[in-house]
N, C-alpha and C positions, 0 to 999 in steps of 0.2 A: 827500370827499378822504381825509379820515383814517381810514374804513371803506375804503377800495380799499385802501391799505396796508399796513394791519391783515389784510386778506383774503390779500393777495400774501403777507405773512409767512407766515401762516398756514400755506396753501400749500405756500412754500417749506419748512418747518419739519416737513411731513409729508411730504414728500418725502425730507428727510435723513433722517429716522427708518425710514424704511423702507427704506433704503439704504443702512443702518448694520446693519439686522435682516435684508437678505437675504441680506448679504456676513460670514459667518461665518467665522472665519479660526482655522484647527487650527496646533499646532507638530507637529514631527517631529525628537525628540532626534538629533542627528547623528550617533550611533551606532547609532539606528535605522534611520536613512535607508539608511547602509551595510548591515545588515542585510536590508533588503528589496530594496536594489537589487547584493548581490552576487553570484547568477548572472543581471545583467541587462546584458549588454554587447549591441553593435553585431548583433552574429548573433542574438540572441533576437528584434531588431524585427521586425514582419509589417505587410504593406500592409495601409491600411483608406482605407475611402473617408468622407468626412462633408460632409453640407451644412448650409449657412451660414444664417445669418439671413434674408439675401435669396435665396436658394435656389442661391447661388455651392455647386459640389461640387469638394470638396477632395480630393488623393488623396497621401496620406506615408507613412511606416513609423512604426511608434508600440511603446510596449511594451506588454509583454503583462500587467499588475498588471490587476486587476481590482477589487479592495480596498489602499484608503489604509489604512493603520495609523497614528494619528495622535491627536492630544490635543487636550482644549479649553479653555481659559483657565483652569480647576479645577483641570488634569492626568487628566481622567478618559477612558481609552481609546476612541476613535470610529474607525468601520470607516465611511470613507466611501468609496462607491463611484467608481469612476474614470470621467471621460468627457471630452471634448472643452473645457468650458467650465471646468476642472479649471487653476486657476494655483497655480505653485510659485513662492517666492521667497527666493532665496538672500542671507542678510547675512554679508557677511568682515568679515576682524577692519577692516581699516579703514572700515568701516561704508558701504559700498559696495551696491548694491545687485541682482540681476540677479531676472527676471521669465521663466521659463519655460511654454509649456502642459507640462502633467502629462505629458501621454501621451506626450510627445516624449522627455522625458528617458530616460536610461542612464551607465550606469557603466563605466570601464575603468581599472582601477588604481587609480589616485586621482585621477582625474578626472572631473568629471561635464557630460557632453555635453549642450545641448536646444533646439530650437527656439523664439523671440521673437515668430513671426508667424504668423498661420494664411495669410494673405494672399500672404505672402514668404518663402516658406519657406528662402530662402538667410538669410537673418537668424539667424544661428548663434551661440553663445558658446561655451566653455570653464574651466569652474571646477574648481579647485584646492581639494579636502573638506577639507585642513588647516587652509586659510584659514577657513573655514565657523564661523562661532559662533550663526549663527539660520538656522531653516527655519519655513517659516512656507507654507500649502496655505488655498487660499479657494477657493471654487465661485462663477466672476465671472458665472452666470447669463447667461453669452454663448448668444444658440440656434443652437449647434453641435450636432448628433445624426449619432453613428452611423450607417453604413446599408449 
C-alpha cells in the first residue's frame, strides 16, 4: 500500500517538473512591446489557416511578427519565434489578469486588441497599455501548426 503511494507521488512529482520545464515564461518591457507592435494595427492582419490538436482547422487574421523580442528571468534578450501555441499575458496595475494567443494580438493607439480562444474566436478583449505594468509570453505547447 505504501509503495502504490509512494509510486503515484512519484509520478505526480515528475509530471510537475516537467511541466514547469516545458512552460518557459519571457517578459516584454512594456515599452517594448510598444515598440514592436507600433506599425502593427488592424490593416497589417493576414488570414492564415492552422490545425488543431485533433485536426480541427482554424481560419483568423493574425499578425505578421515573426520573432518575439523578449527576456528571460536573467533579463537576457531571446528571439523567440512566433506561432500559434504562442500565449501573452497582460497584468494591469490592479493586478488583473488577460490571456491572449500571440498571433492574434495588435495595436491601435493605446489600445491593445487579441483573441482568448482558438475555438471561439468571437472571445475578444480590449486593453488599455497605460494600465499595463507586466507582460509576460510563454509557449503553452498547445499542437496548433501553421498550414
Amino acid at each position: 500500500m505504501v509503495n502504490k503511494i509512494s509510486m503515484r507521488l512519484m509520478f505526480i512529482g515528475i509530471i510537475v517538473v516537467f511541466s514547469m520545464l516545458g512552460c518557459q515564461t519571457y517578459y516584454i518591457p512594456v515599452n517594448n512591446f510598444k515598440e514592436q507592435f507600433k506599425n502593427i494595427d488592424s490593416t497589417k492582419l493576414f488570414l492564415t489557416n492552422v490545425v488543431g490538436p485533433l485536426g480541427s482547422r482554424y481560419t483568423y487574421y493574425r499578425n505578421p511578427i515573426k520573432i518575439i523580442k523578449c527576456f528571460d528571468k536573467e533579463n537576457n534578450p531571446i528571439d523567440l519565434p512566433n506561432s500559434p501555441s504562442i500565449e501573452i499575458r497582460f497584468t494591469d496595475k490592479d493586478n488583473n489578469r488577460t490571456i491572449f494567443y500571440f498571433d492574434t494580438i495588435y495595436m491601435q493607439d493605446s489600445l491593445i486588441y487579441g483573441t482568448q480562444s482558438r475555438f471561439i474566436t468571437s472571445i475578444k478583449d480590449i486593453l488599455y497599455i497605460p494600465d499595463i505594468i507586466l507582460i509576460e509570453v510563454q509557449d503553452g505547447h498547445k499542437d496548433f501548426q501553421y498550414y
